[in-house]
Phi, psi and omega in degrees: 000331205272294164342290169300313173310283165004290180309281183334310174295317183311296193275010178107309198311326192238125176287169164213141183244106195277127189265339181206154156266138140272157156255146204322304172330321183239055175318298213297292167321327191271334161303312182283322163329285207304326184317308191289358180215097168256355150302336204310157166277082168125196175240179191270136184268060179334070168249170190259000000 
């Protein structure tokens, strides 16, 4: 099932909304962001 979701957001079919990227190395700075914009439109994007 994880598989099938997975698939889907990849081709588009299910949208997904990033509201910001981070890199993993600035966790902790991208955490007090989303704290402070509890409004934002999507989710925050860890990568490493």
């Amino acid at each position: 099932m994880l598989a099938d979701l997975l698939r889907l957001a990849a081709d588009g079919t299910v949208p997904t909304r990033i509201a910001a990227t981070r890199p993993l190395s600035k966790a902790a700075e991208a955490y007090q962001e989303a704290e402070a914009a509890p409004g934002s439109d999507g989710r925050w994007l860890l990568v490493p």
